[in-house]
Short mmCIF file of the C-alpha atoms (twelve columns), coordinates in Angstrom:
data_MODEL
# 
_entry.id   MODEL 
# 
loop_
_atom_site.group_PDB 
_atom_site.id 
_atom_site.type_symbol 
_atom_site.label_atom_id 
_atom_site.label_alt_id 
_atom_site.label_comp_id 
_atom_site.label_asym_id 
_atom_site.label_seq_id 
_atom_site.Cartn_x 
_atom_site.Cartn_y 
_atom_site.Cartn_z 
_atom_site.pdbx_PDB_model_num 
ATOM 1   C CA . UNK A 1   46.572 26.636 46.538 1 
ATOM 2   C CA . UNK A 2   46.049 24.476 49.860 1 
ATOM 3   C CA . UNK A 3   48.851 24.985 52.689 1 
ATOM 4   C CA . UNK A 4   52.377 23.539 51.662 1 
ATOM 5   C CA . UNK A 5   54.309 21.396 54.118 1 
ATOM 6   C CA . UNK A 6   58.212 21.590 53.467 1 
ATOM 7   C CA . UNK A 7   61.347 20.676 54.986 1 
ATOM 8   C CA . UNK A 8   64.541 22.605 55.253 1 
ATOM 9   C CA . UNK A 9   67.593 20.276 55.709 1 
ATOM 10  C CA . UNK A 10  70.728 21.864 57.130 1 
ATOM 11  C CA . UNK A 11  74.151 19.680 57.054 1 
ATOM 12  C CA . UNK A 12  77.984 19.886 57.308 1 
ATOM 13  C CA . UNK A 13  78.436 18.750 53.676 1 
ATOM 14  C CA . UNK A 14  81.447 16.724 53.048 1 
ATOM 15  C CA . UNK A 15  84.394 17.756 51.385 1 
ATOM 16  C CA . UNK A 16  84.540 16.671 47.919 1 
ATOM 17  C CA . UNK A 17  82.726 13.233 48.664 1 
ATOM 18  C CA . UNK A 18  79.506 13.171 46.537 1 
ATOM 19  C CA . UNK A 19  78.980 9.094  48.054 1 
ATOM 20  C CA . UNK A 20  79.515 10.311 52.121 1 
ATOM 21  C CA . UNK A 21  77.346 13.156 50.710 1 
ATOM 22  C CA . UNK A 22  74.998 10.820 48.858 1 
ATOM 23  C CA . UNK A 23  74.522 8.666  52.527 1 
ATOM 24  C CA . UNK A 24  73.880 12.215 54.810 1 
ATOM 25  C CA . UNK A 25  71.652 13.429 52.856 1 
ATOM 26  C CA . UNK A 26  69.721 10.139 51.565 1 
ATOM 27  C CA . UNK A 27  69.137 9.776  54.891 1 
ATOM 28  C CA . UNK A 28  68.120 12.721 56.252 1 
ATOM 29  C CA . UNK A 29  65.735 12.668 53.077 1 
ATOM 30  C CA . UNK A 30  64.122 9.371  53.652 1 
ATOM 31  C CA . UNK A 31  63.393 10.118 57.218 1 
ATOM 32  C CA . UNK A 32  61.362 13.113 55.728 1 
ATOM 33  C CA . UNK A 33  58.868 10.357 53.859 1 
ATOM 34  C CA . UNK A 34  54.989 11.822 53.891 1 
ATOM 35  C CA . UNK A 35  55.977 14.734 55.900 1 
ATOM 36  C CA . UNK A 36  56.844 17.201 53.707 1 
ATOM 37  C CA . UNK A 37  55.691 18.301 49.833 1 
ATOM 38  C CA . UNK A 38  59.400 20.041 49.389 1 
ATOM 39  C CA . UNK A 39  62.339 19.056 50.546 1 
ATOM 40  C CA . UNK A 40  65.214 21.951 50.071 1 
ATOM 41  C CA . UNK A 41  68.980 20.967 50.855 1 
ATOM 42  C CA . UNK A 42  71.754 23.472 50.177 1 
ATOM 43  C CA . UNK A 43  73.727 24.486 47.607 1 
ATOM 44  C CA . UNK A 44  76.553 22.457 45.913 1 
ATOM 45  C CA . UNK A 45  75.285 19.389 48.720 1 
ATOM 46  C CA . UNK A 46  77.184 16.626 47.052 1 
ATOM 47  C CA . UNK A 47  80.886 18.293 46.826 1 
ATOM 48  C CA . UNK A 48  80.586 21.579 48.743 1 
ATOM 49  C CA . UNK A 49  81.348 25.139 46.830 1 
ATOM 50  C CA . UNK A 50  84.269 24.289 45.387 1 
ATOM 51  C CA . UNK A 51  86.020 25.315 41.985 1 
ATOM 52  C CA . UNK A 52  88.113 22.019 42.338 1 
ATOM 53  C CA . UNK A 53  84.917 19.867 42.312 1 
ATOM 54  C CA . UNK A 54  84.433 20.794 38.257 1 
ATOM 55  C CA . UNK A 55  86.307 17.988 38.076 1 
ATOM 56  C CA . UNK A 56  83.950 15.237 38.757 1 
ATOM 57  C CA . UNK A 57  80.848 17.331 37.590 1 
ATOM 58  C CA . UNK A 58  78.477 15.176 35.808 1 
ATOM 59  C CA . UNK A 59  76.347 15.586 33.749 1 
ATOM 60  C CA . UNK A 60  72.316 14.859 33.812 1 
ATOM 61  C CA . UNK A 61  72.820 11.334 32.873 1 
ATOM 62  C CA . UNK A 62  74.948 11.261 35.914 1 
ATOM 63  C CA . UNK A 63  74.022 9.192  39.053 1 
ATOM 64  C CA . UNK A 64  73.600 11.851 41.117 1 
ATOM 65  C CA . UNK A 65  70.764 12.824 39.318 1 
ATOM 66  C CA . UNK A 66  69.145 9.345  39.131 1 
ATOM 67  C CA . UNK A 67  70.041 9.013  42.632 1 
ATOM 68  C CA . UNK A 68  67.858 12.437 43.566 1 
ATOM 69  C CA . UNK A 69  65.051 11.352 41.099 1 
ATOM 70  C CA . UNK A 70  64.627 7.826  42.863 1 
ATOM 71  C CA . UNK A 71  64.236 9.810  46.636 1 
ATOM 72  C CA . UNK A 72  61.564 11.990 44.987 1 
ATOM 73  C CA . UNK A 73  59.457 8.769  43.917 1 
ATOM 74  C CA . UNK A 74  60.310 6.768  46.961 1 
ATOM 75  C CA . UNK A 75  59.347 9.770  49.800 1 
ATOM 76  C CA . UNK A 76  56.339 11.318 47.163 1 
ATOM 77  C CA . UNK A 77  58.161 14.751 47.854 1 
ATOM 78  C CA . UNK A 78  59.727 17.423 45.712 1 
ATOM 79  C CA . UNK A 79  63.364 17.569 46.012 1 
ATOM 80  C CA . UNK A 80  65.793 20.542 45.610 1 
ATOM 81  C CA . UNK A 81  69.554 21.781 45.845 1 
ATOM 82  C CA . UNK A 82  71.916 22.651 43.763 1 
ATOM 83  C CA . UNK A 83  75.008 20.224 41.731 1 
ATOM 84  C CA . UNK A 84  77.937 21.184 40.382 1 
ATOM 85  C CA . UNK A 85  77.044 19.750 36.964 1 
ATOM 86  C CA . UNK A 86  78.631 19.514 33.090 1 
ATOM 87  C CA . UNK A 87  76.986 20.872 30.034 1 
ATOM 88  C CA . UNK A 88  79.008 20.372 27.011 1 
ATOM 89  C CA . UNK A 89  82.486 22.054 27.697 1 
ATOM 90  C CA . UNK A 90  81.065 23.928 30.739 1 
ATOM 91  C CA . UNK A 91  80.639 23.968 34.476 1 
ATOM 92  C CA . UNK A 92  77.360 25.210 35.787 1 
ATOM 93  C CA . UNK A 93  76.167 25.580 39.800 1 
ATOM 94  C CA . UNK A 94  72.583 23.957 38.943 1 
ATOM 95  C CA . UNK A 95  69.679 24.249 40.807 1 
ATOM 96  C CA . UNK A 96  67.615 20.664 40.389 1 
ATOM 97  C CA . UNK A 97  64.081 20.324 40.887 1 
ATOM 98  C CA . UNK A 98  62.944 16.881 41.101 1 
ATOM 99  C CA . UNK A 99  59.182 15.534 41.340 1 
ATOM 100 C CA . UNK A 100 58.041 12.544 42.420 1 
ATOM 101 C CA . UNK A 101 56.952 11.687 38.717 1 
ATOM 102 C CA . UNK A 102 60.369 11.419 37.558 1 
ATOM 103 C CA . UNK A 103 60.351 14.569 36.010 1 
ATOM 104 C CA . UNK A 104 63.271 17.341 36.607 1 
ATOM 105 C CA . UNK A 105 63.664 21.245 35.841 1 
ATOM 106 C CA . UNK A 106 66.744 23.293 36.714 1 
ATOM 107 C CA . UNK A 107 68.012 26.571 37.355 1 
ATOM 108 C CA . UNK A 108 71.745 27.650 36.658 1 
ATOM 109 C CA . UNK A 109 72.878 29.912 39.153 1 
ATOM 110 C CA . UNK A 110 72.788 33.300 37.219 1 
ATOM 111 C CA . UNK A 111 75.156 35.730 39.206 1 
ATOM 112 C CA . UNK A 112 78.341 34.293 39.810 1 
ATOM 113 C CA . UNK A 113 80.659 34.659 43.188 1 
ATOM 114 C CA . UNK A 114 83.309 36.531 41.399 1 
ATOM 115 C CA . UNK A 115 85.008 37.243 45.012 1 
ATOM 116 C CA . UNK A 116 86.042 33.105 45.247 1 
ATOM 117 C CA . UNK A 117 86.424 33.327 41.824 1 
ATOM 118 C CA . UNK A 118 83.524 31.357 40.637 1 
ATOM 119 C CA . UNK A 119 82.752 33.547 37.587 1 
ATOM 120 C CA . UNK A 120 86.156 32.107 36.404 1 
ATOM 121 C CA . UNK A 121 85.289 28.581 36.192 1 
ATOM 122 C CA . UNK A 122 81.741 28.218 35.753 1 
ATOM 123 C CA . UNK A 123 78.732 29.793 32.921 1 
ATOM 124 C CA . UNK A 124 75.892 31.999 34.157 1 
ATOM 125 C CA . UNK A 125 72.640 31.037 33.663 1 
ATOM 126 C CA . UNK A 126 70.220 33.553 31.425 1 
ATOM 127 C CA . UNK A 127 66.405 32.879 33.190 1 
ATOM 128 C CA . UNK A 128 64.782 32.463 36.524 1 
ATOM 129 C CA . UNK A 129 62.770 29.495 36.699 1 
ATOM 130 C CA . UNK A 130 59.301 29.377 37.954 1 
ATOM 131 C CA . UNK A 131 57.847 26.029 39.280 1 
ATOM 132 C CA . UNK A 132 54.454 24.961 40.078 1 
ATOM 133 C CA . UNK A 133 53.765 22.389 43.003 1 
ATOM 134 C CA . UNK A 134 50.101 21.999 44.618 1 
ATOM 135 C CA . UNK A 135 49.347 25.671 43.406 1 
ATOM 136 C CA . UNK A 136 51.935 27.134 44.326 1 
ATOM 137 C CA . UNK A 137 53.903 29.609 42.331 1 
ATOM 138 C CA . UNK A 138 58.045 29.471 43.210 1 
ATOM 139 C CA . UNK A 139 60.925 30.816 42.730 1 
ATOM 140 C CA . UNK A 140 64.043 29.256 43.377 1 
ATOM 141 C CA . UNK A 141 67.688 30.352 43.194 1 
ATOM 142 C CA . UNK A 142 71.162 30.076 44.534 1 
ATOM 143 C CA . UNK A 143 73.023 31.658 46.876 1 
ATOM 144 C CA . UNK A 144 74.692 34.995 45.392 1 
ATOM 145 C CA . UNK A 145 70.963 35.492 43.802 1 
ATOM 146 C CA . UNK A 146 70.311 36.920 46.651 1 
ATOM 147 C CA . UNK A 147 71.874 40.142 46.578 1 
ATOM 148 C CA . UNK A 148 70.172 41.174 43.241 1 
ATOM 149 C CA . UNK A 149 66.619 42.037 43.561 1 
ATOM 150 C CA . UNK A 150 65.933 43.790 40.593 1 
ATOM 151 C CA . UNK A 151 66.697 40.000 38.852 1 
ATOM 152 C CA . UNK A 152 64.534 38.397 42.028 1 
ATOM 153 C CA . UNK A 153 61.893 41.274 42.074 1 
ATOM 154 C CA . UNK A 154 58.293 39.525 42.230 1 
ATOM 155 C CA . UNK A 155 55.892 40.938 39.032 1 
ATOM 156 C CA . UNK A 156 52.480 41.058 38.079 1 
ATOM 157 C CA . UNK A 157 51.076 39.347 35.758 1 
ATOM 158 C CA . UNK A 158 48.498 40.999 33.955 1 
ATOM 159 C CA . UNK A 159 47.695 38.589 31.878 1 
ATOM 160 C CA . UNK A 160 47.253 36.148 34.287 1 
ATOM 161 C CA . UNK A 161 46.367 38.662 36.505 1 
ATOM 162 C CA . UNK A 162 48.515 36.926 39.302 1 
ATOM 163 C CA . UNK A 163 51.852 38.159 40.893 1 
ATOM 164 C CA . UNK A 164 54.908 35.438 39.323 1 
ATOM 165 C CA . UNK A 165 55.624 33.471 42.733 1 
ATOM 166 C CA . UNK A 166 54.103 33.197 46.218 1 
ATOM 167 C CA . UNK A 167 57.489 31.443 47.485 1 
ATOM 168 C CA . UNK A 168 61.061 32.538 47.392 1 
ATOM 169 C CA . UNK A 169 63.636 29.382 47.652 1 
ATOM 170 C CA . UNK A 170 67.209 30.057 48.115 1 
ATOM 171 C CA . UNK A 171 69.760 27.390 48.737 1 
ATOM 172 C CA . UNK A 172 73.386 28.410 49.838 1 
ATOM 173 C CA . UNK A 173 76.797 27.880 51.096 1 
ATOM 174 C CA . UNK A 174 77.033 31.523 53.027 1 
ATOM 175 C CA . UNK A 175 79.568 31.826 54.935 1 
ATOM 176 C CA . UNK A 176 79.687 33.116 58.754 1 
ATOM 177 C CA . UNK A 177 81.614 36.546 58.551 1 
ATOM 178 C CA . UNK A 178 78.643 37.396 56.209 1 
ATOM 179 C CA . UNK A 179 76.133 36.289 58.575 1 
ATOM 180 C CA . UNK A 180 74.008 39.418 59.274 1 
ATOM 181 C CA . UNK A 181 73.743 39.773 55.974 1 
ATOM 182 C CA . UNK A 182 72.171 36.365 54.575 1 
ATOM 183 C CA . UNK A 183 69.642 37.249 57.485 1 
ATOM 184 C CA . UNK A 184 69.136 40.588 56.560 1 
ATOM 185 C CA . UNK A 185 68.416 40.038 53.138 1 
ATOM 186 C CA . UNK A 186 66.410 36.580 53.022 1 
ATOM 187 C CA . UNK A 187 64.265 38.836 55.141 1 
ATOM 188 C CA . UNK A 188 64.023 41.967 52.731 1 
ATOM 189 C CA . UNK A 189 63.366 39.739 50.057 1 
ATOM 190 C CA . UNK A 190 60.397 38.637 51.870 1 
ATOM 191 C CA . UNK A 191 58.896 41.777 52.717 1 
ATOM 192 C CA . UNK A 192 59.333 43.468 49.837 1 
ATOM 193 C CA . UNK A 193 58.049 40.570 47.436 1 
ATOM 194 C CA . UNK A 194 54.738 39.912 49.469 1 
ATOM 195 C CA . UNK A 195 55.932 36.160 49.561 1 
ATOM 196 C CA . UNK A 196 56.995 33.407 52.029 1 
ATOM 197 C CA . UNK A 197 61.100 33.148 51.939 1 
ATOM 198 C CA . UNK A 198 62.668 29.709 52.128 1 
ATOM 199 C CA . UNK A 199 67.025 29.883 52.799 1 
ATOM 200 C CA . UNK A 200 68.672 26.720 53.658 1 
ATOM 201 C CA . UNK A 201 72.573 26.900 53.945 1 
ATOM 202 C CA . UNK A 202 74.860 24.586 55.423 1 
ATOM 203 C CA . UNK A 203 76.816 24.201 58.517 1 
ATOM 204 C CA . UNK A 204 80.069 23.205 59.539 1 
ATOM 205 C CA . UNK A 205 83.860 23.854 58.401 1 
ATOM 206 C CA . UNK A 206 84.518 23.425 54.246 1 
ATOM 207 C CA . UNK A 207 87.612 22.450 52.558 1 
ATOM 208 C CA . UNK A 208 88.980 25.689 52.162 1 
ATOM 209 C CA . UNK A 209 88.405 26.552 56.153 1 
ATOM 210 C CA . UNK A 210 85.088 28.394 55.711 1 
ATOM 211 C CA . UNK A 211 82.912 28.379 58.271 1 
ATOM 212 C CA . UNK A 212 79.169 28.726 57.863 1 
ATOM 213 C CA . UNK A 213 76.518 29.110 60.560 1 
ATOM 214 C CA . UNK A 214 73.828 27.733 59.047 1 
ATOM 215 C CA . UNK A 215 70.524 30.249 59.786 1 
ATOM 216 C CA . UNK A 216 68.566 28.208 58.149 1 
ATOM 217 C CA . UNK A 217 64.739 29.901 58.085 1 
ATOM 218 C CA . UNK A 218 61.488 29.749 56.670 1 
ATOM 219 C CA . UNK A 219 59.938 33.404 56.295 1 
ATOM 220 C CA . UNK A 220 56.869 34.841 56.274 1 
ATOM 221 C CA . UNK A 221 55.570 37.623 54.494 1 
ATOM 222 C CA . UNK A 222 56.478 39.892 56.645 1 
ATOM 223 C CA . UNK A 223 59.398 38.551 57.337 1 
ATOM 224 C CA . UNK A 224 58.895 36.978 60.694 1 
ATOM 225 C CA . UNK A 225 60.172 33.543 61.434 1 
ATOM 226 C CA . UNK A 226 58.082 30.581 61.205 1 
ATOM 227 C CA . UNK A 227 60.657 28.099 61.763 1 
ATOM 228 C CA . UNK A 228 64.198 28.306 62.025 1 
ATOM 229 C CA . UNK A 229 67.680 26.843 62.472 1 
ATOM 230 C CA . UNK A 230 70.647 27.656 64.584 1 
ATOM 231 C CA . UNK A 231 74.243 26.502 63.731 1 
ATOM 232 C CA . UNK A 232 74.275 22.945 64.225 1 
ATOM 233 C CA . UNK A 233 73.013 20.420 61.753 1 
ATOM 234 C CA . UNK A 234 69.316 19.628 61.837 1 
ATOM 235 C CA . UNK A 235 66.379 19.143 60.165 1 
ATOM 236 C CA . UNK A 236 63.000 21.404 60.813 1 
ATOM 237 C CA . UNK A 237 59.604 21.110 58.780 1 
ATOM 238 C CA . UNK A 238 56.873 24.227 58.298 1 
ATOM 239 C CA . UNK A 239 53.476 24.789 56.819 1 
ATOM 240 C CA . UNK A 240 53.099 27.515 54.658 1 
ATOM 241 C CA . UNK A 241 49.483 28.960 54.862 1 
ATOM 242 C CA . UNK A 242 48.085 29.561 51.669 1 
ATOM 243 C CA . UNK A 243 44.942 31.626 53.475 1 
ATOM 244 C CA . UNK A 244 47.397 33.623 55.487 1 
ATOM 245 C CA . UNK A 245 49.443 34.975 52.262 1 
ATOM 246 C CA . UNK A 246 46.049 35.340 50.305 1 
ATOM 247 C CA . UNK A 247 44.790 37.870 52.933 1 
ATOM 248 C CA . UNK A 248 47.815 39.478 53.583 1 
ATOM 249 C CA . UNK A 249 47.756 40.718 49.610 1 
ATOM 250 C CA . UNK A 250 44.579 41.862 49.741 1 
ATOM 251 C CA . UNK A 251 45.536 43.776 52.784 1 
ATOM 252 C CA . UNK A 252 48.327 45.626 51.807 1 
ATOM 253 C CA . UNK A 253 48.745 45.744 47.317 1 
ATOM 254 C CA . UNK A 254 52.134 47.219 47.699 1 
ATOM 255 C CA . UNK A 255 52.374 45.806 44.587 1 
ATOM 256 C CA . UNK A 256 50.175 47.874 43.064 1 
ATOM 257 C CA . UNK A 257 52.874 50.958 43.246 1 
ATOM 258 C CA . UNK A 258 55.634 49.137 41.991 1 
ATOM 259 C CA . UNK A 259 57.912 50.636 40.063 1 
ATOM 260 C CA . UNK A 260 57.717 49.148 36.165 1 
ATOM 261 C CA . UNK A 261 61.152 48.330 33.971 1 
ATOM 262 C CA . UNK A 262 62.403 46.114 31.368 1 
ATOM 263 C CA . UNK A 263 65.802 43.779 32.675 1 
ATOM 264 C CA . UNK A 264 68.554 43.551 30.172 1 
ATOM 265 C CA . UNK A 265 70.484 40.056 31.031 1 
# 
């Protein structure tokens, strides 16, 4: 592991716009060229959480994908954020992670926002995904993810004798009333995983008159801020410390005492 540099881009997505989207974010992207190794934008960045926007979900042939594989080659970064995207007959919130090599994983938003009815209109994805990028073990997800940490909780190895992830990623469209607790619980997911703890959510007023605050923040291990956003769009970098995370393990194995169980899905 050496230090990783990454870049947490906060917007006011567009309403069901993927090409207004497609220009805000490009740019904001571009500008971020040899400055960061990740780049994380929010969730559902191209159409805003919307049921509605199932209806001009692509799928991974789509341009929107091409179009987030060509910024990952043209700034050398790792991309991510989540699409509302088409597989077969269903509607999936997918997480995209896009190298500079061309190559892309994803990660389909396991537990479902049943309370805007998203469980209704879209399929739950079955496995976290665990990504490698200059050493670095992460973990990203989406949004609602972040209320379940039994499904989040950070394992060892033995095998590999390593814990599964030294960064946390979520990417979001959390609303404003629930504030206190997307700040809250980014930060207990830091603390309680030994890790660094990446949330970027959006800003602005949605189609459905949803306001969201933003809070965009890059964690530390113990849950203090390194960086962090207020409620107007920006753009903020960080450098994680790779020495700093390293010592902090050795210093305090919580991990050690955790609790061992088997997760039915």
């Amino acid at each position: 592991m050496r230090d990783l540099n990454i870049a947490l881009v906060q917007q006011a997505t567009v309403w069901h716009d993927a090409r207004a989207n497609r220009e805000l974010y490009g740019t904001r992207i571009l500008d971020l060229a040899g400055r960061a190794d990740l780049i994380v934008l929010p969730e559902t960045f191209l159409s805003g959480f919307s049921n509605e926007a199932i209806a001009n979900a692509e799928g991974m042939d789509g341009a929107s994908v091409r179009w987030l594989s060509g910024l990952a080659r043209e700034t050398g970064a790792t991309i991510t954020g989540s699409l509302v995207m088409r597989t077969d007959e269903l509607a999936v919130n997918r997480l995209l992670w896009a190298r500079p090599d061309g190559s892309i994983e994803h990660y389909d938003k396991r537990h479902l926002f049943r309370m805007a009815g998203e469980h209704q209109r879209y399929a739950g994805g079955r496995e976290r995904l665990l990504v490698e990028l200059h050493g670095w073990r992460i973990c990203p997800l989406v949004c609602y993810d972040l209320r379940f940490p039994v499904y989040i909780r950070n394992r060892f190895d033995a095998a590999a004798q390593r814990l599964d992830y030294d960064l946390l990623l979520f990417v979001a469209n959390w609303p404003s009333p629930r504030r206190h607790a997307w700040r809250t619980l980014l930060r207990a997911r830091a603390i309680e995983n030994l890790c660094y703890c990446v949330g970027v959510n959006r800003v602005g007023i949605d189609g459905n008159q949803l306001h969201y605050a933003g809070d965009s923040v890059a964690l530390d291990f113990l849950g203090e801020a390194i960086v962090e956003l207020g409620s107007e769009p920006g753009v903020i970098t960080a450098t994680l410390s790779a020495e700093r995370l390293v010592a902090h393990r050795e210093r305090f194995p919580a991990w050690l005492d955790a609790d061992e169980f088997e997760l039915r899905l």
